[in-house]
N, C-alpha and C positions, 0 to 999 in steps of 0.2 A: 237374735238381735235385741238388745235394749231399748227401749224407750227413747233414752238419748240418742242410741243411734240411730233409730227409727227419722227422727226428727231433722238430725244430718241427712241421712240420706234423700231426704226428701230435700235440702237446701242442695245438694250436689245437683239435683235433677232440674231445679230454679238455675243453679250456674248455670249449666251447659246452654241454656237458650244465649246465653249471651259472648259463647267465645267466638272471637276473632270482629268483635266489634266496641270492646271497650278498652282496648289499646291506648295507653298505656300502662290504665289501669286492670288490674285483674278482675276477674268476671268470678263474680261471686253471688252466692246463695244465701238467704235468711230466714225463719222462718219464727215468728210467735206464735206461743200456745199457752191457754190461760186454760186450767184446769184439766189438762188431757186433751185437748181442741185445739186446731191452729183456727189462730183469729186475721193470723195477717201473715203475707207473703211476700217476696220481693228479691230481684237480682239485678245486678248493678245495668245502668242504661250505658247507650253508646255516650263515648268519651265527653266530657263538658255535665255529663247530667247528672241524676242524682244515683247513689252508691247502694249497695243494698237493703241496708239496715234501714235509711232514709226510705224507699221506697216499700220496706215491709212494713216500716210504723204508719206512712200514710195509707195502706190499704185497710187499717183496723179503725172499722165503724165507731166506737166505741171507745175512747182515749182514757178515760178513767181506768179500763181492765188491765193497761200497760204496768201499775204501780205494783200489782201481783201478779203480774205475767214472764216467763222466759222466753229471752233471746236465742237463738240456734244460729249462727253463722259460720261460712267455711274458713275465713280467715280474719284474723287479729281486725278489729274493728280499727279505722283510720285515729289520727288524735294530733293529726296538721291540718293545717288550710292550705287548699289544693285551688279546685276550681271549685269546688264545693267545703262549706265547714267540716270538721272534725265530728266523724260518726258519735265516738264516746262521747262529743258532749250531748248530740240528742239524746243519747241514750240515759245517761246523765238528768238531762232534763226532765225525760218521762218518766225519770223514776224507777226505771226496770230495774228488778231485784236482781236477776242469776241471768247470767250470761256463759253460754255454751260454743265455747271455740272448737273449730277443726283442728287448724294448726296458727303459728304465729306468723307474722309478717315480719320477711328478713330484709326490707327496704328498710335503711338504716334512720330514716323521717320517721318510722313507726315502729319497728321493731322492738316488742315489749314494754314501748310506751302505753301504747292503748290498755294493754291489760292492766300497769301498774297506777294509769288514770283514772280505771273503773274500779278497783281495791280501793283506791285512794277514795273513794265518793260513796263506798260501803256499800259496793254490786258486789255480789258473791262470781265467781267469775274461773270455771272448769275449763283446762286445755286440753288437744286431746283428742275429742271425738272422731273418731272414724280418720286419725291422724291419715294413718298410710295414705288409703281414700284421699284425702282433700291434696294431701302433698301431690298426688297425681293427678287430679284435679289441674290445680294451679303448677303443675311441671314449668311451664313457659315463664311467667312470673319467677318462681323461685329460682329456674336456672337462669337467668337474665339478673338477678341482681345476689347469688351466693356464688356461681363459677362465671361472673362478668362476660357472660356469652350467651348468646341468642340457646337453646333448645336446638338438637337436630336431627333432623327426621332424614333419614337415606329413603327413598322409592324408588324400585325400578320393576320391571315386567320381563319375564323371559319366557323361553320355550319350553317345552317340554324336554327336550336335551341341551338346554345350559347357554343358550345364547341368546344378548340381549338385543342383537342387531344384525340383519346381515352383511354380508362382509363391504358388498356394494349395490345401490339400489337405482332405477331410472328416474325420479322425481325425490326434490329437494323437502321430502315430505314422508311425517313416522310412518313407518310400517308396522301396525297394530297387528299386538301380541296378548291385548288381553279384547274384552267385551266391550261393548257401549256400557252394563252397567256398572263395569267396575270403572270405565273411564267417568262416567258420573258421580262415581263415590270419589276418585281423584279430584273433580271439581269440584267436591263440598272440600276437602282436604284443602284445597287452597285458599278456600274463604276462611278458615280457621287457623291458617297461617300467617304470620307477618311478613314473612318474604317464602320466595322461591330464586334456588341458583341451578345454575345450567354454565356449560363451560363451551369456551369457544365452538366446538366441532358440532356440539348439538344444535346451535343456532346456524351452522353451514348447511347441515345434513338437513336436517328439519325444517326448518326457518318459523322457530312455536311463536305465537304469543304470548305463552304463557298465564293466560287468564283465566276464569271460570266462568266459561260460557253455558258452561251446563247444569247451574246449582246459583240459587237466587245468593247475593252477596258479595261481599267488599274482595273485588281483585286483589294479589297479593303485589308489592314489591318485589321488584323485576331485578336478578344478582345477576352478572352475567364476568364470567371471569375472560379476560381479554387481554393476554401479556403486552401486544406492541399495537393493538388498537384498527384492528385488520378489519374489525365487521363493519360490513356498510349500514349506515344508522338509516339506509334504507328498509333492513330487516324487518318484521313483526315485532321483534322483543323491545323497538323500538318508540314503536308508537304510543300515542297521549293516552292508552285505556290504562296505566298508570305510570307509577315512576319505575325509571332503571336506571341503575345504580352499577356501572363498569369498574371490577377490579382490572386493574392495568398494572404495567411495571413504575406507572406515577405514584401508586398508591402503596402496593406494597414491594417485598426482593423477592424474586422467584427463585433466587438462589438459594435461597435458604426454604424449610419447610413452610408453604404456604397457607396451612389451615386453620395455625394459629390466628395468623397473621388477621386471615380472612375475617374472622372470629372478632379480634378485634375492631376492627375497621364496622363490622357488623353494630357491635356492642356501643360505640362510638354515637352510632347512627340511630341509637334506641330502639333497637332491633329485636324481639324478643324473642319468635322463632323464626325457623328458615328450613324450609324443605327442597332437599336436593334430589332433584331427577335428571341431574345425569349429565352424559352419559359417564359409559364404564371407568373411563380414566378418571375423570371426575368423581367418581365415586368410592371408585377405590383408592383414590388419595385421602378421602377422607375416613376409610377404614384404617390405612395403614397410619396415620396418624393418631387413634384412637382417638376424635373429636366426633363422636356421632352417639345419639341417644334412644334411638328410635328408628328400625327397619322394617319396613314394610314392603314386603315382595310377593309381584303374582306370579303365579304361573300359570300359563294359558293351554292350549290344545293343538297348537302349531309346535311343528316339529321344523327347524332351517335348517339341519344335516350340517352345514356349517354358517362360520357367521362370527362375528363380536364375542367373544367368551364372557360370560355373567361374572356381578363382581363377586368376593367370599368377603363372608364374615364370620364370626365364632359370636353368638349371642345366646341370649336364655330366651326360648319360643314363650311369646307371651298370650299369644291367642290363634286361631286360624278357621278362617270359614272356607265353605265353596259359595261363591257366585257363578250360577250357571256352572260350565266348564272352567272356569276360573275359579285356581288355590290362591287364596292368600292367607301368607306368614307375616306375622307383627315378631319381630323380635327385640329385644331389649339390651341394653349392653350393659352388662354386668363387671367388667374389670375396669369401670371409673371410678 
């Protein structure tokens, strides 16, 4: 690893403290370093506050080192007025010589403005670093404003022989198929999301919340698809621990493929991801539609003999650990 990439990688690791809290804007990393040394550090705050680069120039003691110092950031520094000024003109201001991008920002307010504002003011100004990296980084971001749709993530949990449910149960309540700590890794998953959908039958069978009661963090937006509007808003998915958000036949045609559809109405809603859990039918509408990005499946130690058949997908395995007795597979979908 390079020097430069050294230096991304370390703004990649500044990102991640801030995803699923700077909504709408993307959660990004910066890092200055004056002669081999970071001097100053900084990743974007929750929404309304200050942006990365803002928050790594004011960590450096020191503001004179800024005029022979370089920038490291994960993506194209801003160059509108938002809620906050325009990153490039701080940058501008301080004087900073070389600026080191990850990748650029395809929000069409900035996209390869910032860079051609910092050229323009005589920063020397490298794109690039640790690209792949940053574009998966910012996945939610960049799929929300290049495929005009939220990011999407499939999750579900199965048995050990192939079923995600069984076929009937006595209480209106899941029948767990993986661990408390992979259901905890589920509740960070959600605070790192911008919504969560679930389709009629799992708010029957189940009656979820859908919240993250087990991972400190911002509940997600509550999707709940609902053709003729059957669910009693007595339900859980209901209640004030956040918004829900009812697809119905008001909203979109069921006759027609609905995952576009969804997608839109999503995207609409400035939505940037959405993690679906289920269940089966649910799920596998949105495989057979090819609208999904991102599958993450356990598999746990219960065996049902029969039950709900798990959905299929064809993906490229992108990683997989054990928790406890619990397999989980991350797969990726590779024919979009």
């Amino acid at each position: 690893m390079t020097k430069h990439e050294t230096y991304m990688q370390r703004c990649l690791e500044l990102a991640s403290y801030g995803i699923g809290t700077t909504r709408p804007n993307p959660s990004v990393g910066a890092v200055i370093v004056y002669k081999n040394t970071i001097i100053g550090e900084g990743f974007t705050s929750p929404y309304g506050g200050s942006h990365a680069e803002v928050n790594a120039i004011n960590s450096v003691k020191d503001k004179s080192l800024l005029s022979n110092a370089s920038l490291y950031v994960t993506l194209e520094p801003c160059s509108h007025h938002g809620k906050t000024p325009p990153c490039s003109d701080l940058i501008i201001e301080h004087k900073i010589p070389e600026v080191y991008i990850g990748t650029v920002d395809s929000n069409n307010k900035v996209s390869g403005k910032g860079v051609q504002k910092l050229k323009d003011a005589g920063c020397k100004v490298t794109v690039g670093v640790l690209e792949k990296e940053c574009k998966k980084h910012h996945k939610r971001f960049l799929s929300f404003h290049n495929k005009k749709r939220p990011y999407i993530i499939l999750k579900w949990a199965e048995s050990q022989d192939g079923f995600i449910a069984p076929k009937t149960k006595d209480e209106k309540k899941p029948v767990w198929l993986s661990n408390e700590y992979s259901r905890q890794l589920v509740h960070k998953w959600r605070t790192e999301e911008h919504a969560i959908l679930v389709g009629t039958n799992t708010v029957l069978e189940d009656n979820p919340s859908l919240t993250a009661r087990d991972w400190k963090g911002n509940n997600p937006i509550r999707v709940v698809i609902d053709r003729i509007n059957k669910l009693s808003k007595k339900q859980q998915v209901f209640n004030d621990l956040s918004e829900t958000i009812t697809i119905s036949e008001d909203i979109i045609d069921f006759d027609k493929p609905i995952v576009s559809q969804i997608c839109s109405v999503l995207h609409e809603k400035n939505i940037q991801s959405v993690i679906i859990e289920g269940g089966a039918q649910t799920l596998q509408t949105f495989i057979n539609e090819n609208l999904w990005d991102e599958a993450r499946i356990f598999t746990g130690d219960v065996f049902l003999k029969n039950g709900v058949i798990a959905p299929k997908l064809s993906g490229h395995l992108i990683s997989e650990e054990h928790i406890l007795k619990n397999h989980l597979k991350i797969y990726q979908n590779t024919n979009r």
